[in-house]
N, C-alpha and C positions, 0 to 999 in steps of 0.2 A: 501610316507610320506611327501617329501617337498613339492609336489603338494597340501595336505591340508593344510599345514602350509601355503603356499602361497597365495592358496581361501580363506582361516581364516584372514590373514592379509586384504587383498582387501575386503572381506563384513564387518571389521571393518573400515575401511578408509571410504566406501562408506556410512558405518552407520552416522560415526562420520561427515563427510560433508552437509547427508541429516539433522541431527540436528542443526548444526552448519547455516546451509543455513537456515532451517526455523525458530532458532532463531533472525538472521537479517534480517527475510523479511522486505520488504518496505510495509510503509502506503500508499492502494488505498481507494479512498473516491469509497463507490459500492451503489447501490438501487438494489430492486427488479428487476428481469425480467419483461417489457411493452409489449404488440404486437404492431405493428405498429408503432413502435420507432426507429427512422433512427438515430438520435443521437441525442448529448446533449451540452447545452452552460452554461460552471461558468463562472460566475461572483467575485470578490474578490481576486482574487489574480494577481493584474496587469491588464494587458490586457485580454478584455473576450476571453475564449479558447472556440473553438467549437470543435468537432471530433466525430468519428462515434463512435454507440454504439456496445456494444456485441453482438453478432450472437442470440440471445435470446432476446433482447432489453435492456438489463441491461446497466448498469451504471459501467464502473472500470479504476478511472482514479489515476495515481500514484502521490502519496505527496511526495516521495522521495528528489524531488530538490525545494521544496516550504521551504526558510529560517526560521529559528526563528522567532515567531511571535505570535501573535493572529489573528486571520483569522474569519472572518462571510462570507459565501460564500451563490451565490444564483444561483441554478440550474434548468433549463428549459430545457425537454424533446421534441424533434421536430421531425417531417415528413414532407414530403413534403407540406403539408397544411399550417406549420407554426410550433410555438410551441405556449408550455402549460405555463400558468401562475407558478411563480418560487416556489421553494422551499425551506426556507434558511436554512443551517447548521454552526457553529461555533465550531472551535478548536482552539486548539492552541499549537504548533509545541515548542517544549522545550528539549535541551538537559541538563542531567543530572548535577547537581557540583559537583567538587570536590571531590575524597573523602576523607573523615574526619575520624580520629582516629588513623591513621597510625604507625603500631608499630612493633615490634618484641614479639613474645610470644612462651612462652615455650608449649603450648598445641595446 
């Protein structure tokens, strides 16, 4: 009996962290899968960032640490040849205000 009380706790713990984890994932800017696509260079946010692409040729790079902002980014897919003419994307990175109404209620 305490063994499934125990299992019962541990696959609620694990549930509640796998939810918890994907409601804070991190924003990655991603594209399709390319063949022949060694990596990729943005533009817009500072200094241009190059780095390899996914084992696939895709695209998945994290916004995590990109501050508050509005952001137009322009990205170019490359191989050894060179790269491809860019492709631009715009967001804009905003954390939430305040919250408003704050109160005590009987329901």
């Amino acid at each position: 009996m305490f063994r499934k009380v125990i299992l019962t706790a541990l696959i609620l713990a694990a549930f509640t962290l796998l939810i918890v984890a994907k409601s804070n994932a991190a924003p990655f800017l991603v594209c399709d899968p390319q063949s022949g696509v060694a990596g990729y260079e943005i533009t817009g946010l500072g200094e241009p960032v190059s780095f390899v692409a996914q084992a696939d040729g895709s695209l998945k790079y994290d916004l995590a640490s990109v501050p508050n902002g509005t952001y137009t980014l322009t990205v170019a897919a490359c191989n050894v040849w060179g790269c491809s003419s860019t492709a631009p994307f715009g967001f804009s990175k905003q954390t939430p205000s305040a919250p408003a109404g704050l109160r005590i209620a009987t329901e």
